[in-house]
GULONU-847053 format. One record per residue (C-alpha): residue in one letter; x, y, z. Coordinates in steps of 0.02 Angstrom, whole numbers, padded with zeros to 5 digits, always signed. Each point is the difference from the previous one (the first is absolute). Layout:
N
AXYZ/...
! end
This chain:
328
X+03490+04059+09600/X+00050+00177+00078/X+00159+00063-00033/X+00108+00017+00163/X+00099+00149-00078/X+00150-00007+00142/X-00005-00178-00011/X+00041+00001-00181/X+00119+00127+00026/X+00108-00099+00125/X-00027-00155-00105/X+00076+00104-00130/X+00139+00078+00087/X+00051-00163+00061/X+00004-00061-00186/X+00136+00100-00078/X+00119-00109-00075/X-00165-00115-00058/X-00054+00158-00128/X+00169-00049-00086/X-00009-00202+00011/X-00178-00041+00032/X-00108+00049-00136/X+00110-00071-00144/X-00108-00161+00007/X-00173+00080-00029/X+00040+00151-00107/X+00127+00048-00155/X+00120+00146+00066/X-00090+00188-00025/X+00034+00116-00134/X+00181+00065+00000/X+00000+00171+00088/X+00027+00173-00109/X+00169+00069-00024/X-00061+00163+00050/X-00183+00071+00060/X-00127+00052-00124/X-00012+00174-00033/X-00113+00126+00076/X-00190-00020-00037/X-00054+00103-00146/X-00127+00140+00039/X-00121-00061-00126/X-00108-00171+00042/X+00137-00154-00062/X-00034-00104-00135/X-00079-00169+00016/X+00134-00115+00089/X+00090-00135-00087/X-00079-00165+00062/X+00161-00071+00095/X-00024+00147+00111/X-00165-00030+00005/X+00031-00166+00050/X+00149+00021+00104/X-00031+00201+00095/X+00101+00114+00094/X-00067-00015+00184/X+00139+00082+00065/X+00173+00115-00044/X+00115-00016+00158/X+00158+00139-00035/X-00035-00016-00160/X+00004-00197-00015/X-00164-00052-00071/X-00093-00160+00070/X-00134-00098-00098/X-00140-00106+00053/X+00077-00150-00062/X+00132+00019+00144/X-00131+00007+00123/X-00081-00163-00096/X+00174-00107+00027/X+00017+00086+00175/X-00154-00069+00061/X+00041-00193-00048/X+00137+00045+00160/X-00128+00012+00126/X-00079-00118+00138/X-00149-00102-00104/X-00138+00090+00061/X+00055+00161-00090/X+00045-00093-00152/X-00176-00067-00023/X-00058+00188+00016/X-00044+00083-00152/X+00138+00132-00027/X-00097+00159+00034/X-00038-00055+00184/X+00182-00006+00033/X+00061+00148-00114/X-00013+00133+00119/X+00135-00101+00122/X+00089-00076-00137/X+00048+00174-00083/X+00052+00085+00150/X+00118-00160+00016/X+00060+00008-00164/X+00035+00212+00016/X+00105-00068+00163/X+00097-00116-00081/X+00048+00113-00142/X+00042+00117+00138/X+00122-00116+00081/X+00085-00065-00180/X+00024+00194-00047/X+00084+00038+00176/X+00103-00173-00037/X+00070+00056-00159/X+00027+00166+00060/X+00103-00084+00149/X+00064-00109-00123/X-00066-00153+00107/X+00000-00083-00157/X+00176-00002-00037/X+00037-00087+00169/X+00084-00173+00006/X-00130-00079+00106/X-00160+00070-00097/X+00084-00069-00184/X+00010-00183+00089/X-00179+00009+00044/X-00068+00065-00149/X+00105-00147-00106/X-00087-00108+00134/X-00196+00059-00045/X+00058+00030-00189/X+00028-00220+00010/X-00160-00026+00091/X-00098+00105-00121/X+00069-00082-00140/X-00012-00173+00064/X-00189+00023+00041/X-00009+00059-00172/X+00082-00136-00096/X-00094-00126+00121/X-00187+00060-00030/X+00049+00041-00207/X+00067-00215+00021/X-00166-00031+00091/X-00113+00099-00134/X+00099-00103-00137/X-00002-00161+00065/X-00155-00010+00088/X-00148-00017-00115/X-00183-00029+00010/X+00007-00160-00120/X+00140-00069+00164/X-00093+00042+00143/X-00161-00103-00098/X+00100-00133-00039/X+00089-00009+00183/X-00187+00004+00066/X-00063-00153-00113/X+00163-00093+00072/X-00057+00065+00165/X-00176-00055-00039/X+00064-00196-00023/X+00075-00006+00150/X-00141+00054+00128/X-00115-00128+00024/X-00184+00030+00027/X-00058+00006+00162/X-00179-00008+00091/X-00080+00155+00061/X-00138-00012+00118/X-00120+00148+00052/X-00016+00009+00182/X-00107+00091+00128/X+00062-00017+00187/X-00083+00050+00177/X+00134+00016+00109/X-00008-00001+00197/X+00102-00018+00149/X-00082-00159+00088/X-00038-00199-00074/X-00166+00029+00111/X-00037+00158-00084/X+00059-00088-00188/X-00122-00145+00044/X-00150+00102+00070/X+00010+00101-00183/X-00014-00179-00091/X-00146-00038+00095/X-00065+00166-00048/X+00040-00041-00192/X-00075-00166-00021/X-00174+00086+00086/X+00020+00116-00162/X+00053+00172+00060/X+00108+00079-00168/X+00177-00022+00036/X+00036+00185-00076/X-00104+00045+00142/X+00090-00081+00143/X+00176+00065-00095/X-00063+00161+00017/X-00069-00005+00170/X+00125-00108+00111/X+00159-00034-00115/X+00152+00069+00100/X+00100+00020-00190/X-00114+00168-00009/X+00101+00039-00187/X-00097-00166-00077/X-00145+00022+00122/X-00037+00163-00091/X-00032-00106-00147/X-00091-00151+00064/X+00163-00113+00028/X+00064+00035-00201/X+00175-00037+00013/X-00008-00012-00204/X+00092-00124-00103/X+00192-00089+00074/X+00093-00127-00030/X+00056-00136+00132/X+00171+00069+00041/X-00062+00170+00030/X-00096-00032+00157/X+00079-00073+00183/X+00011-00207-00035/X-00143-00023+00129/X-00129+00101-00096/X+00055-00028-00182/X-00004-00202+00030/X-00203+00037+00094/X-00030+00102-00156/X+00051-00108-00127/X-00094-00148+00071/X-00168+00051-00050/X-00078+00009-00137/X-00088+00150-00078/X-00160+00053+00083/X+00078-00082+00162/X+00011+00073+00177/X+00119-00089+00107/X-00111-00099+00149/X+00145+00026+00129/X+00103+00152+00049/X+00185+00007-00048/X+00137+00071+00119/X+00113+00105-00078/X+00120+00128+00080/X-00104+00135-00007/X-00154-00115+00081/X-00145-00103-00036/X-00055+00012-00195/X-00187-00069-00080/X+00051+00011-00167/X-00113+00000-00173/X+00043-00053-00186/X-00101+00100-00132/X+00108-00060-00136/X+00151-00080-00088/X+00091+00022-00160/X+00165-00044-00066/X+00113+00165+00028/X-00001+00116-00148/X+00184+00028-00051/X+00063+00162+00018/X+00002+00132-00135/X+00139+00074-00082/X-00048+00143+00075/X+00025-00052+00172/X+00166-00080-00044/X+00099+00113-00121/X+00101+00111+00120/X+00078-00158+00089/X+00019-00061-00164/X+00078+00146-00075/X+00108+00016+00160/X+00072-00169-00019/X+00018+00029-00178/X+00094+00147+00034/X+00109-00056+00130/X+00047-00170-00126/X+00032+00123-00140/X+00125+00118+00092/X+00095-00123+00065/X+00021-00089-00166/X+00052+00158-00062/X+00122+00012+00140/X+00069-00165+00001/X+00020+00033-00181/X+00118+00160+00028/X+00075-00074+00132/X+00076-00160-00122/X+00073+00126-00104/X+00078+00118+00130/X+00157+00014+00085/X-00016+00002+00195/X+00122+00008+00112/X-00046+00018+00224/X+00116+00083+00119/X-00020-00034+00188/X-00057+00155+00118/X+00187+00071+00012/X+00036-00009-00191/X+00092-00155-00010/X-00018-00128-00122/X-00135-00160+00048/X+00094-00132-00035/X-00063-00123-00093/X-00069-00168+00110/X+00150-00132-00008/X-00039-00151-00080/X-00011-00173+00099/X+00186-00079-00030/X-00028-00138-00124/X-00005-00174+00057/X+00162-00089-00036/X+00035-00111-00133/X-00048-00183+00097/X+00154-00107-00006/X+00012-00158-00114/X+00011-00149+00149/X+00162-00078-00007/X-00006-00177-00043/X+00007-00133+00125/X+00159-00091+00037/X-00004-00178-00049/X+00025-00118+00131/X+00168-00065+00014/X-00021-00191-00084/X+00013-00134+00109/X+00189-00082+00044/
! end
Protein backbone atom coordinates (compact mmCIF):
# COMPACT_ATOMS: atom_id res chain seq x y z
CA UNK A 1 0.00 0.00 0.00
CA UNK A 2 1.53 3.60 -0.80
CA UNK A 3 1.63 5.97 1.75
CA UNK A 4 -0.62 9.09 0.96
CA UNK A 5 1.73 11.38 3.08
CA UNK A 6 -0.99 14.48 3.25
CA UNK A 7 -3.57 12.06 3.75
CA UNK A 8 -1.99 10.77 6.85
CA UNK A 9 -1.22 14.07 7.87
CA UNK A 10 -4.86 15.35 7.89
CA UNK A 11 -5.94 12.02 9.34
CA UNK A 12 -3.58 12.95 11.99
CA UNK A 13 -4.35 16.44 12.55
CA UNK A 14 -7.88 15.62 12.81
CA UNK A 15 -6.92 13.04 15.61
CA UNK A 16 -5.61 15.15 18.37
CA UNK A 17 -7.42 14.45 21.35
CA UNK A 18 -7.33 10.46 20.12
CA UNK A 19 -3.15 10.53 20.76
CA UNK A 20 -4.32 11.07 24.47
CA UNK A 21 -7.47 8.53 24.67
CA UNK A 22 -7.06 6.21 21.79
CA UNK A 23 -4.09 4.21 22.05
CA UNK A 24 -4.52 3.18 25.79
CA UNK A 25 -6.26 -0.08 24.54
CA UNK A 26 -3.41 -1.42 22.32
CA UNK A 27 -0.29 -0.10 24.02
CA UNK A 28 1.07 0.48 27.86
CA UNK A 29 1.72 4.41 28.28
CA UNK A 30 5.57 5.45 26.91
CA UNK A 31 8.46 5.99 28.99
CA UNK A 32 8.09 8.97 31.39
CA UNK A 33 9.80 12.00 29.75
CA UNK A 34 13.37 13.41 31.25
CA UNK A 35 13.39 16.06 33.81
CA UNK A 36 15.84 17.89 31.86
CA UNK A 37 17.70 17.20 28.28
CA UNK A 38 20.75 15.10 28.09
CA UNK A 39 23.85 16.82 27.96
CA UNK A 40 25.85 17.81 25.00
CA UNK A 41 27.39 14.92 22.89
CA UNK A 42 30.88 14.14 23.91
CA UNK A 43 33.60 14.78 21.24
CA UNK A 44 34.88 11.31 21.44
CA UNK A 45 32.65 8.29 19.73
CA UNK A 46 29.88 7.36 22.91
CA UNK A 47 29.93 4.30 24.54
CA UNK A 48 27.78 1.39 23.60
CA UNK A 49 24.07 2.41 24.54
CA UNK A 50 22.20 0.92 27.34
CA UNK A 51 19.64 -1.47 25.75
CA UNK A 52 16.34 0.49 26.86
CA UNK A 53 17.65 3.16 24.63
CA UNK A 54 18.38 0.86 22.31
CA UNK A 55 15.08 -0.35 22.43
CA UNK A 56 13.21 2.72 23.04
CA UNK A 57 15.54 5.84 20.80
CA UNK A 58 15.54 9.40 20.65
CA UNK A 59 13.92 10.24 17.17
CA UNK A 60 13.45 13.58 18.03
CA UNK A 61 14.37 16.66 20.81
CA UNK A 62 11.61 19.38 20.27
CA UNK A 63 12.91 22.69 22.67
CA UNK A 64 14.57 20.46 24.44
CA UNK A 65 11.67 17.89 25.17
CA UNK A 66 12.85 14.56 23.97
CA UNK A 67 10.38 12.14 22.06
CA UNK A 68 10.92 8.33 21.77
CA UNK A 69 9.80 5.86 19.31
CA UNK A 70 7.56 4.27 21.62
CA UNK A 71 5.36 7.50 21.42
CA UNK A 72 5.20 7.26 17.83
CA UNK A 73 4.30 3.29 18.42
CA UNK A 74 1.04 4.28 20.75
CA UNK A 75 0.44 7.30 18.35
CA UNK A 76 -0.08 5.22 15.48
CA UNK A 77 -2.86 2.79 17.19
CA UNK A 78 -4.86 6.59 16.79
CA UNK A 79 -5.01 6.45 13.20
CA UNK A 80 -7.63 5.39 10.43
CA UNK A 81 -6.99 1.30 10.01
CA UNK A 82 -5.18 1.39 7.01
CA UNK A 83 -2.21 3.19 8.65
CA UNK A 84 -2.41 1.04 11.63
CA UNK A 85 -1.86 -2.14 9.63
CA UNK A 86 1.31 -0.29 8.13
CA UNK A 87 4.47 -1.29 9.43
CA UNK A 88 5.72 1.76 11.45
CA UNK A 89 8.56 2.94 9.22
CA UNK A 90 6.11 3.62 6.25
CA UNK A 91 4.29 6.03 8.38
CA UNK A 92 7.28 7.51 10.48
CA UNK A 93 8.20 10.21 8.32
CA UNK A 94 4.35 11.75 8.76
CA UNK A 95 3.91 10.50 12.11
CA UNK A 96 7.08 12.44 13.53
CA UNK A 97 6.44 15.63 11.97
CA UNK A 98 2.92 15.17 13.80
CA UNK A 99 4.27 14.36 16.92
CA UNK A 100 7.09 17.61 16.69
CA UNK A 101 3.57 19.64 16.06
CA UNK A 102 1.89 18.52 18.84
CA UNK A 103 4.73 19.10 21.22
CA UNK A 104 4.78 22.45 19.61
CA UNK A 105 1.22 23.26 20.49
CA UNK A 106 1.44 21.64 24.35
CA UNK A 107 4.73 23.93 24.89
CA UNK A 108 2.85 27.15 23.54
CA UNK A 109 -0.20 25.83 25.91
CA UNK A 110 1.76 25.78 28.99
CA UNK A 111 3.50 28.80 28.14
CA UNK A 112 -0.12 30.46 27.72
CA UNK A 113 -1.01 28.61 30.59
CA UNK A 114 -3.97 26.97 28.53
CA UNK A 115 -3.62 24.36 30.91
CA UNK A 116 -4.61 26.06 33.93
CA UNK A 117 -7.97 27.09 32.29
CA UNK A 118 -11.34 25.98 33.81
CA UNK A 119 -12.63 24.48 30.69
CA UNK A 120 -9.34 22.49 29.61
CA UNK A 121 -9.15 20.80 33.52
CA UNK A 122 -12.94 19.49 32.86
CA UNK A 123 -11.91 17.91 29.70
CA UNK A 124 -8.85 16.43 30.66
CA UNK A 125 -10.81 14.78 33.97
CA UNK A 126 -13.19 13.73 31.12
CA UNK A 127 -10.34 11.67 28.84
CA UNK A 128 -8.37 10.86 32.24
CA UNK A 129 -12.05 8.52 33.02
CA UNK A 130 -12.17 7.20 29.53
CA UNK A 131 -8.57 6.14 29.60
CA UNK A 132 -8.91 4.55 32.72
CA UNK A 133 -12.13 2.86 32.07
CA UNK A 134 -10.77 1.30 28.77
CA UNK A 135 -8.02 0.23 30.90
CA UNK A 136 -9.74 -1.47 33.73
CA UNK A 137 -12.20 -2.97 31.00
CA UNK A 138 -9.55 -4.74 28.64
CA UNK A 139 -7.15 -5.70 32.12
CA UNK A 140 -11.19 -7.41 33.28
CA UNK A 141 -11.34 -8.87 29.73
CA UNK A 142 -7.58 -10.31 29.78
CA UNK A 143 -8.50 -11.79 33.33
CA UNK A 144 -11.61 -13.19 32.79
CA UNK A 145 -11.50 -14.30 29.39
CA UNK A 146 -9.45 -17.41 28.94
CA UNK A 147 -8.61 -19.87 26.30
CA UNK A 148 -9.88 -22.99 28.43
CA UNK A 149 -13.69 -20.56 28.28
CA UNK A 150 -13.82 -19.72 24.89
CA UNK A 151 -13.16 -23.91 24.23
CA UNK A 152 -15.55 -24.77 26.48
CA UNK A 153 -18.27 -22.01 25.23
CA UNK A 154 -17.45 -23.55 21.64
CA UNK A 155 -18.15 -27.33 22.69
CA UNK A 156 -21.58 -25.86 24.21
CA UNK A 157 -21.84 -24.07 20.94
CA UNK A 158 -20.95 -27.26 19.13
CA UNK A 159 -24.20 -29.19 20.82
CA UNK A 160 -26.41 -26.87 19.82
CA UNK A 161 -25.83 -26.59 15.90
CA UNK A 162 -27.17 -29.34 14.25
CA UNK A 163 -25.58 -30.90 11.19
CA UNK A 164 -26.72 -29.92 8.10
CA UNK A 165 -26.41 -31.25 4.32
CA UNK A 166 -24.07 -29.63 1.98
CA UNK A 167 -24.41 -30.26 -1.60
CA UNK A 168 -21.77 -29.30 -4.37
CA UNK A 169 -23.39 -27.58 -7.15
CA UNK A 170 -22.49 -26.43 -10.68
CA UNK A 171 -25.16 -24.04 -12.35
CA UNK A 172 -25.58 -22.64 -16.12
CA UNK A 173 -27.49 -19.76 -15.78
CA UNK A 174 -29.46 -17.91 -18.65
CA UNK A 175 -32.06 -15.45 -19.24
CA UNK A 176 -34.79 -17.54 -21.25
CA UNK A 177 -36.79 -21.25 -20.28
CA UNK A 178 -36.22 -21.75 -24.25
CA UNK A 179 -32.64 -21.04 -23.97
CA UNK A 180 -32.50 -23.32 -20.31
CA UNK A 181 -34.27 -26.16 -22.30
CA UNK A 182 -32.28 -25.97 -25.63
CA UNK A 183 -28.92 -26.40 -23.18
CA UNK A 184 -30.62 -29.72 -21.69
CA UNK A 185 -31.07 -31.01 -24.99
CA UNK A 186 -27.53 -30.17 -25.63
CA UNK A 187 -26.48 -32.11 -22.29
CA UNK A 188 -28.25 -35.31 -22.66
CA UNK A 189 -26.48 -35.46 -26.52
CA UNK A 190 -23.18 -35.35 -24.26
CA UNK A 191 -21.57 -31.95 -24.75
CA UNK A 192 -19.44 -31.34 -21.06
CA UNK A 193 -21.49 -29.16 -19.02
CA UNK A 194 -18.15 -27.15 -17.90
CA UNK A 195 -18.13 -26.42 -21.44
CA UNK A 196 -21.53 -24.93 -21.98
CA UNK A 197 -20.91 -22.96 -18.32
CA UNK A 198 -18.12 -21.51 -19.84
CA UNK A 199 -19.43 -20.73 -23.16
CA UNK A 200 -23.18 -19.49 -22.69
CA UNK A 201 -23.72 -19.16 -18.76
CA UNK A 202 -24.86 -15.49 -18.16
CA UNK A 203 -23.35 -15.92 -14.16
CA UNK A 204 -19.83 -15.25 -16.03
CA UNK A 205 -18.06 -15.40 -12.09
CA UNK A 206 -19.07 -19.43 -11.99
CA UNK A 207 -18.88 -19.68 -15.79
CA UNK A 208 -15.16 -18.95 -15.44
CA UNK A 209 -15.02 -22.13 -13.58
CA UNK A 210 -17.33 -24.49 -15.41
CA UNK A 211 -20.58 -23.68 -13.22
CA UNK A 212 -18.47 -24.48 -9.60
CA UNK A 213 -20.50 -22.73 -7.22
CA UNK A 214 -18.50 -25.01 -4.46
CA UNK A 215 -20.04 -26.50 -1.42
CA UNK A 216 -23.64 -24.59 0.48
CA UNK A 217 -25.98 -25.37 2.49
CA UNK A 218 -29.86 -25.12 1.78
CA UNK A 219 -30.52 -21.79 3.44
CA UNK A 220 -27.76 -20.11 1.76
CA UNK A 221 -29.13 -20.08 -1.72
CA UNK A 222 -32.75 -18.25 -2.99
CA UNK A 223 -35.65 -21.08 -1.84
CA UNK A 224 -36.25 -21.78 -5.61
CA UNK A 225 -32.73 -23.01 -6.34
CA UNK A 226 -31.69 -24.52 -2.94
CA UNK A 227 -35.08 -26.81 -2.96
CA UNK A 228 -33.93 -27.84 -7.22
CA UNK A 229 -30.52 -28.45 -5.70
CA UNK A 230 -31.27 -30.46 -2.95
CA UNK A 231 -33.56 -32.75 -4.93
CA UNK A 232 -30.96 -34.60 -6.74
CA UNK A 233 -28.82 -36.78 -5.93
CA UNK A 234 -25.05 -36.72 -6.44
CA UNK A 235 -23.87 -37.13 -9.98
CA UNK A 236 -27.39 -35.63 -10.95
CA UNK A 237 -28.18 -32.81 -13.45
CA UNK A 238 -31.57 -31.45 -13.04
CA UNK A 239 -33.77 -32.54 -16.45
CA UNK A 240 -35.80 -29.20 -16.28
CA UNK A 241 -34.77 -25.56 -15.86
CA UNK A 242 -35.57 -23.75 -12.60
CA UNK A 243 -36.75 -20.04 -12.49
CA UNK A 244 -35.20 -18.16 -10.05
CA UNK A 245 -34.96 -14.30 -9.77
CA UNK A 246 -32.02 -13.92 -11.46
CA UNK A 247 -33.46 -16.39 -14.49
CA UNK A 248 -33.57 -19.78 -15.78
CA UNK A 249 -30.96 -22.22 -13.88
CA UNK A 250 -29.77 -26.12 -15.24
CA UNK A 251 -28.26 -27.04 -12.21
CA UNK A 252 -25.61 -30.10 -11.41
CA UNK A 253 -24.83 -32.12 -8.07
CA UNK A 254 -21.18 -33.36 -7.90
CA UNK A 255 -21.51 -34.18 -4.33
CA UNK A 256 -22.98 -34.27 -0.78
CA UNK A 257 -21.68 -34.49 2.70
CA UNK A 258 -22.93 -33.74 6.04
CA UNK A 259 -21.56 -30.02 6.86
CA UNK A 260 -18.24 -30.04 8.63
CA UNK A 261 -18.69 -28.00 11.88
CA UNK A 262 -16.85 -25.04 12.14
CA UNK A 263 -13.44 -24.70 13.73
CA UNK A 264 -12.54 -22.92 16.66
CA UNK A 265 -10.74 -20.93 14.61
CA UNK A 266 -13.52 -19.58 12.68
CA UNK A 267 -15.54 -19.06 15.83
CA UNK A 268 -13.32 -17.65 18.65
CA UNK A 269 -13.62 -13.86 18.14
CA UNK A 270 -17.56 -14.03 18.37
CA UNK A 271 -16.95 -16.19 21.07
CA UNK A 272 -14.53 -14.18 22.88
CA UNK A 273 -16.76 -11.10 22.14
CA UNK A 274 -19.69 -12.56 23.82
CA UNK A 275 -17.56 -13.74 26.48
CA UNK A 276 -16.36 -10.43 26.98
CA UNK A 277 -19.40 -8.55 26.84
CA UNK A 278 -21.05 -11.38 29.68
CA UNK A 279 -17.98 -10.84 31.79
CA UNK A 280 -18.07 -6.94 31.99
CA UNK A 281 -21.35 -6.71 32.72
CA UNK A 282 -21.16 -9.23 35.54
CA UNK A 283 -18.49 -7.25 36.78
CA UNK A 284 -20.68 -4.24 36.51
CA UNK A 285 -23.75 -5.49 37.87
CA UNK A 286 -21.52 -6.64 40.60
CA UNK A 287 -20.25 -2.93 41.48
CA UNK A 288 -23.33 -1.66 40.89
CA UNK A 289 -25.09 -3.98 44.05
CA UNK A 290 -22.65 -2.55 46.23
CA UNK A 291 -22.77 1.16 45.23
CA UNK A 292 -24.63 4.05 46.22
CA UNK A 293 -26.49 5.82 43.27
CA UNK A 294 -28.45 8.49 43.43
CA UNK A 295 -30.13 10.39 39.60
CA UNK A 296 -30.96 14.01 39.38
CA UNK A 297 -33.28 15.20 36.56
CA UNK A 298 -31.69 17.65 33.74
CA UNK A 299 -32.15 20.91 36.05
CA UNK A 300 -30.59 19.32 39.25
CA UNK A 301 -33.56 18.36 41.05
CA UNK A 302 -34.13 15.32 42.80
CA UNK A 303 -36.05 12.17 40.60
CA UNK A 304 -38.43 11.28 42.74
CA UNK A 305 -38.88 8.06 43.43
CA UNK A 306 -42.07 6.21 41.33
CA UNK A 307 -45.15 6.26 43.86
CA UNK A 308 -46.35 3.10 44.79
CA UNK A 309 -49.95 1.76 43.67
CA UNK A 310 -52.27 2.69 46.91
CA UNK A 311 -52.90 -0.61 48.56
CA UNK A 312 -56.10 -2.30 48.10
CA UNK A 313 -58.34 -1.85 51.11
CA UNK A 314 -58.94 -4.15 53.72
CA UNK A 315 -62.38 -6.06 52.13
CA UNK A 316 -65.12 -5.63 54.63
CA UNK A 317 -66.48 -8.62 56.77
CA UNK A 318 -70.37 -8.88 55.21
CA UNK A 319 -72.74 -8.00 57.76
CA UNK A 320 -74.98 -10.73 58.70
CA UNK A 321 -78.35 -11.07 57.37
CA UNK A 322 -81.34 -9.97 59.33
CA UNK A 323 -83.54 -12.75 60.38
CA UNK A 324 -86.89 -12.62 59.18
CA UNK A 325 -89.32 -11.31 61.51
CA UNK A 326 -91.21 -14.80 62.83
CA UNK A 327 -94.50 -15.25 61.81
CA UNK A 328 -97.65 -13.59 64.09
Amino acid sequence: MSLDLRSLRLALLSGAVALVAGPALAQTPPAGQPAKPPAAAPAKPPAAAAPAAIKDPVVAIVNGQQVRLSELEIAQQSLPQQYRSMPLQAVFPALLERIIDSKLVVQEGKKTKTNEDPAFKKRMAFVEEQVLQDFWIQREISRLVTLEKIQQKYQERLKSMPAEDEVHARHILVATEDEAKAIIAELKKGTAFDKIAKDKSTDKASGAEGGDLGWFKKSDMVKEFADAAFDLKKGQTSETPTKTQFGYHIIKIDDRRTAPPPALEELSDQIREELAREAVTAQLDKIRAGSKIEKFNMDGTKVEAAPSAPAAPAATPAKPATPAAPPK
